[in-house]
N, CA, C and O atoms as a GROMACS GRO file, in nm:
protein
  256
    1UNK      N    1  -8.947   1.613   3.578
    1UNK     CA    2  -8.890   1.742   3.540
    1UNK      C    3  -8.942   1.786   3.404
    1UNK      O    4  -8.988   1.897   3.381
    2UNK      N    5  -8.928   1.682   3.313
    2UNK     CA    6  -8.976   1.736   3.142
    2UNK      C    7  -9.107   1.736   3.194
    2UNK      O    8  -9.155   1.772   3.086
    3UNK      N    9  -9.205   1.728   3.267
    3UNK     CA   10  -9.349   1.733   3.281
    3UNK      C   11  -9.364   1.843   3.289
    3UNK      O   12  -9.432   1.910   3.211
    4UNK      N   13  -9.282   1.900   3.421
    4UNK     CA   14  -9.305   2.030   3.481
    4UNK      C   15  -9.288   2.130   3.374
    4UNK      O   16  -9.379   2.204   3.337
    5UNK      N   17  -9.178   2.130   3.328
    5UNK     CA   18  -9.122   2.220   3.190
    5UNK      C   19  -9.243   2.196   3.111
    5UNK      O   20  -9.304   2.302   3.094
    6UNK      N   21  -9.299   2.092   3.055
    6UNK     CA   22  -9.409   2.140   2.952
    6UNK      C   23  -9.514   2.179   3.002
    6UNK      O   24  -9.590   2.223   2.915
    7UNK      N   25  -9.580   2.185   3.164
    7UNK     CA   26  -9.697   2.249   3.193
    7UNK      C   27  -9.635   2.399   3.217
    7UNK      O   28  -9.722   2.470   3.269
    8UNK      N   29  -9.574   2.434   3.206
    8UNK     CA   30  -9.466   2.552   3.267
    8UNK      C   31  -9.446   2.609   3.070
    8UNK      O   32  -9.440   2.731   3.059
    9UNK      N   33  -9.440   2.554   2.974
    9UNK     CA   34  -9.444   2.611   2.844
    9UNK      C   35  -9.572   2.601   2.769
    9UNK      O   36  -9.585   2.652   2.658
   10UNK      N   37  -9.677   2.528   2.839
   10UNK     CA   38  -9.821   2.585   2.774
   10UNK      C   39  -9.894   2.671   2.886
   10UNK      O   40 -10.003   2.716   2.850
   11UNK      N   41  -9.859   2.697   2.999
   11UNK     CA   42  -9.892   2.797   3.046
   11UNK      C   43  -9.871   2.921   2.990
   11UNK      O   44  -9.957   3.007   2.973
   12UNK      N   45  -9.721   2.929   2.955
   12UNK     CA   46  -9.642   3.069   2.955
   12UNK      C   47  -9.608   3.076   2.763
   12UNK      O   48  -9.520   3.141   2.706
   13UNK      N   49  -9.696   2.997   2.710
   13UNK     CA   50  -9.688   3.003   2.542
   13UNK      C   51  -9.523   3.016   2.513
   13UNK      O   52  -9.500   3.114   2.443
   14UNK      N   53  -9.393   2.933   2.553
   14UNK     CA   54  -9.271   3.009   2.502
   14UNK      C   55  -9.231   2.900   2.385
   14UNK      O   56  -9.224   2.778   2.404
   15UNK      N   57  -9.209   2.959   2.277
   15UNK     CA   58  -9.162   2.892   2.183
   15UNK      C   59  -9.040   2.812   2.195
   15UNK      O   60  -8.945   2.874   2.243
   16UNK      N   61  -9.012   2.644   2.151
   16UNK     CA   62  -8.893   2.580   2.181
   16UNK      C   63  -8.806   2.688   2.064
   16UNK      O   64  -8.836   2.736   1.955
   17UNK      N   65  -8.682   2.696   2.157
   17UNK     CA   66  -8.549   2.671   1.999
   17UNK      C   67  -8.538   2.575   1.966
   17UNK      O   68  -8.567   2.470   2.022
   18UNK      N   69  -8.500   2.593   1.878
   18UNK     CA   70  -8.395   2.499   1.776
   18UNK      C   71  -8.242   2.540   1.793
   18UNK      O   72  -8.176   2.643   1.785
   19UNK      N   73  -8.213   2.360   1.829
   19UNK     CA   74  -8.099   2.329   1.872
   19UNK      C   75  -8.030   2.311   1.722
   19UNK      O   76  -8.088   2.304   1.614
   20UNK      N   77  -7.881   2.304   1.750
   20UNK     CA   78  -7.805   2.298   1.626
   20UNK      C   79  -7.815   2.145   1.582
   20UNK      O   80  -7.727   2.102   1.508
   21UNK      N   81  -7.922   2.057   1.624
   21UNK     CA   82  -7.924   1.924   1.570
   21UNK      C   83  -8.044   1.942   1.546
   21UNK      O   84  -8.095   1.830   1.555
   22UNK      N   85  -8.141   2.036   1.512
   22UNK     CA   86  -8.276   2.064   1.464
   22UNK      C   87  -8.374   2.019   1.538
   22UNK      O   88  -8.482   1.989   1.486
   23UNK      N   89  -8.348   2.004   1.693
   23UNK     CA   90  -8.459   1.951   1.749
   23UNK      C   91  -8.477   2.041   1.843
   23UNK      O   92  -8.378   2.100   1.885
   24UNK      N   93  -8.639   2.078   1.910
   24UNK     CA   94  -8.674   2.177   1.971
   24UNK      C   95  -8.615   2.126   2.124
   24UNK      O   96  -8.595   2.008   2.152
   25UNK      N   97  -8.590   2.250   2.222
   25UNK     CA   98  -8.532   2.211   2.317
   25UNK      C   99  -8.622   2.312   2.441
   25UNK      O  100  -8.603   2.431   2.470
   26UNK      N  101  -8.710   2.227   2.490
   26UNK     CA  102  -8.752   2.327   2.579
   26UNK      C  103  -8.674   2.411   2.706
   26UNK      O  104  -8.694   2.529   2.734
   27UNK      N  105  -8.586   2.321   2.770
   27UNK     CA  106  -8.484   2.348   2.842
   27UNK      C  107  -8.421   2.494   2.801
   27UNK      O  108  -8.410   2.579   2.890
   28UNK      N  109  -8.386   2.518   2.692
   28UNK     CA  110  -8.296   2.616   2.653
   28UNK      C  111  -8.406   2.720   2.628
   28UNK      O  112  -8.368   2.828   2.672
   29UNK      N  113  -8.502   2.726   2.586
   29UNK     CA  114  -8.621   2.803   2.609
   29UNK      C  115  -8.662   2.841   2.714
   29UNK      O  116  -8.704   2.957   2.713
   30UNK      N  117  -8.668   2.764   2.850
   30UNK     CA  118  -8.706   2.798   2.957
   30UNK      C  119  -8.582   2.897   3.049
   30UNK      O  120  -8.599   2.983   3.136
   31UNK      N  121  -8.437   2.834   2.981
   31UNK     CA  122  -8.343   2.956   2.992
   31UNK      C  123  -8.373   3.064   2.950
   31UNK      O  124  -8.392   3.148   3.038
   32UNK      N  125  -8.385   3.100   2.842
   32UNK     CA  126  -8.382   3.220   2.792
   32UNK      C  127  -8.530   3.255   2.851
   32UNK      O  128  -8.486   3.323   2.943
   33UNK      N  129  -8.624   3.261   2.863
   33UNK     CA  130  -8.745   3.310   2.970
   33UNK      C  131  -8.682   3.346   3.078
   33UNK      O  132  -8.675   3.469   3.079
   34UNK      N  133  -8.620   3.286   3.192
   34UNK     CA  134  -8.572   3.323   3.281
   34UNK      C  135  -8.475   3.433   3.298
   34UNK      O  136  -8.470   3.517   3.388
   35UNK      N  137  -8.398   3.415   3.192
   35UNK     CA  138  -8.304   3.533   3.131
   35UNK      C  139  -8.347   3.666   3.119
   35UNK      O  140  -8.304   3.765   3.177
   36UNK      N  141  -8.484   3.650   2.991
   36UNK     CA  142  -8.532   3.758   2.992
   36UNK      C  143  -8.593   3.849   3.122
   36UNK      O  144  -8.572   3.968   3.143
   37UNK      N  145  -8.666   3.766   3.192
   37UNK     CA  146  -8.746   3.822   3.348
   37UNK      C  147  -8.622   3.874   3.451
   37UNK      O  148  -8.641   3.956   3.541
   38UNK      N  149  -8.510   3.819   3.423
   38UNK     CA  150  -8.438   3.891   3.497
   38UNK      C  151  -8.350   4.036   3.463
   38UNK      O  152  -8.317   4.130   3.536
   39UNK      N  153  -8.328   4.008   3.312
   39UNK     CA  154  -8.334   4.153   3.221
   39UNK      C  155  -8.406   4.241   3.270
   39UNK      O  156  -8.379   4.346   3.327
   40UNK      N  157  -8.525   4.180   3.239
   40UNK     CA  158  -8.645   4.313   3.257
   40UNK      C  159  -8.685   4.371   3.396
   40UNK      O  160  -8.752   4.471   3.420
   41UNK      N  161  -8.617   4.269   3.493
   41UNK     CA  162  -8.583   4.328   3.639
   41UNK      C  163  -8.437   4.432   3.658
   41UNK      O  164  -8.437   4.505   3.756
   42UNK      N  165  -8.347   4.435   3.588
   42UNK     CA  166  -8.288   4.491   3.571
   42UNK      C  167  -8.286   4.644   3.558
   42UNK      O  168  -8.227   4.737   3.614
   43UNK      N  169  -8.393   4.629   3.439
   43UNK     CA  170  -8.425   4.734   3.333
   43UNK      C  171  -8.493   4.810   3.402
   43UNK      O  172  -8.503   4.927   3.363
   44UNK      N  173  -8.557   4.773   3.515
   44UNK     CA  174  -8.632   4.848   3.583
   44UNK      C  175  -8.621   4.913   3.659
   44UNK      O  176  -8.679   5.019   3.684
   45UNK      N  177  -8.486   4.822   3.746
   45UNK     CA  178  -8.416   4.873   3.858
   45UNK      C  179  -8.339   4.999   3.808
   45UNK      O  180  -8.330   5.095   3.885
   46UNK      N  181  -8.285   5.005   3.690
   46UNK     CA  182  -8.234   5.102   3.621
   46UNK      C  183  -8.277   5.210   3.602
   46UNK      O  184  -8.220   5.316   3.626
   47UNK      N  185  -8.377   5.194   3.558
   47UNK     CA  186  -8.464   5.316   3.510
   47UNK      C  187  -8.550   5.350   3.628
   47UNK      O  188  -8.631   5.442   3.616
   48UNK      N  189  -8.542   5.297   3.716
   48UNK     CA  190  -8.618   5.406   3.847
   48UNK      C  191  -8.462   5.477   3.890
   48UNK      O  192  -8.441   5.596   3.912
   49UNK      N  193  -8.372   5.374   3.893
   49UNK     CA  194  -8.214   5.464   3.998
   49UNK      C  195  -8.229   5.591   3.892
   49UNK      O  196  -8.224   5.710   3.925
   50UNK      N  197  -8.251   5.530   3.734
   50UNK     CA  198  -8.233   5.698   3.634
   50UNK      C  199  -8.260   5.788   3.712
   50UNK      O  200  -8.176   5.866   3.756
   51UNK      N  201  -8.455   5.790   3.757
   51UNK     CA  202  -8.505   5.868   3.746
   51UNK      C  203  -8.496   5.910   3.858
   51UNK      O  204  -8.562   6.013   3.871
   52UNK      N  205  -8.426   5.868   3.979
   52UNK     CA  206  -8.429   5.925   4.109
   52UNK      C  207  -8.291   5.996   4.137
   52UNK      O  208  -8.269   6.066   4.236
   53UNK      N  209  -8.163   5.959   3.992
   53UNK     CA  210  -8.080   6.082   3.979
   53UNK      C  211  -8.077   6.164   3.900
   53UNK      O  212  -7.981   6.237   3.873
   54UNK      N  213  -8.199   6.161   3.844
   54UNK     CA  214  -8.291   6.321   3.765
   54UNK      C  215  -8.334   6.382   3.857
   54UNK      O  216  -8.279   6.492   3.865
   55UNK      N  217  -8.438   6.359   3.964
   55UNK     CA  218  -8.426   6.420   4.063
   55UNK      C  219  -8.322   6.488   4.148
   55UNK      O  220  -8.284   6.603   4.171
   56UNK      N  221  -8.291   6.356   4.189
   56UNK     CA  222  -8.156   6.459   4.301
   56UNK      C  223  -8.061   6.564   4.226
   56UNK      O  224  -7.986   6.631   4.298
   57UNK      N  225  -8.058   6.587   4.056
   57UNK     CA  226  -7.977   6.663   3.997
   57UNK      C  227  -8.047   6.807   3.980
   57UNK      O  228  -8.002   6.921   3.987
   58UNK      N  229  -8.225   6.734   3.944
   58UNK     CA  230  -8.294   6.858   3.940
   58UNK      C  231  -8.240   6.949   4.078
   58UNK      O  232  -8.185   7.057   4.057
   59UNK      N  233  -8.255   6.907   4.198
   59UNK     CA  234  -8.289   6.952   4.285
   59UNK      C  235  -8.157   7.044   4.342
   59UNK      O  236  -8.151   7.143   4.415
   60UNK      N  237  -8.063   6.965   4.278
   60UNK     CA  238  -7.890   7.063   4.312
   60UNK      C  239  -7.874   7.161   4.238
   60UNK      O  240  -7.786   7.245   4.257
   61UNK      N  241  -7.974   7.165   4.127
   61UNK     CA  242  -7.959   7.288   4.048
   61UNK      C  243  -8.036   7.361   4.101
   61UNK      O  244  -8.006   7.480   4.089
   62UNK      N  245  -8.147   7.336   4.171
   62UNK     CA  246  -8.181   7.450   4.202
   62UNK      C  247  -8.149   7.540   4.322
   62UNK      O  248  -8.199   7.648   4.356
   63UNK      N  249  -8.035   7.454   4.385
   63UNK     CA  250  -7.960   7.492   4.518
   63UNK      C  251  -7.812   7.604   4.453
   63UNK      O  252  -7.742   7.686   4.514
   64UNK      N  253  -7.810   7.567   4.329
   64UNK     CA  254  -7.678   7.674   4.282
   64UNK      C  255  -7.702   7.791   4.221
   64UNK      O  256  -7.608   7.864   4.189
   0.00000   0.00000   0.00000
């Protein structure tokens, strides 16, 4: 498992944290990566629903 995690953090360059006992923790790094990618799936999903009820609003205005 720690193998996989470190070919999996010099692939993907992610910096360890620092744990509150000052030692780097790749584990908690590879959380927060995962975290983020799913954010940014989020963010996306978001911002297309935005933009497809900019549309459908454009489009009721121009029905009134």
């Amino acid at each position: 498992m720690f193998a996989q995690a470190l070919k999996f953090k010099q692939k993907y360059y992610i910096q360890p944290q620092v744990t509150a006992k000052g030692e780097n923790d790749i584990y908690s790094s590879l959380e927060l990566f995962e975290a983020k990618k799913n954010l940014l799936r989020i963010k996306s999903f978001l911002e297309a629903k935005n933009d497809l009820l900019k549309t459908e609003l454009a489009e009721l205005k121009t029905h009134i």
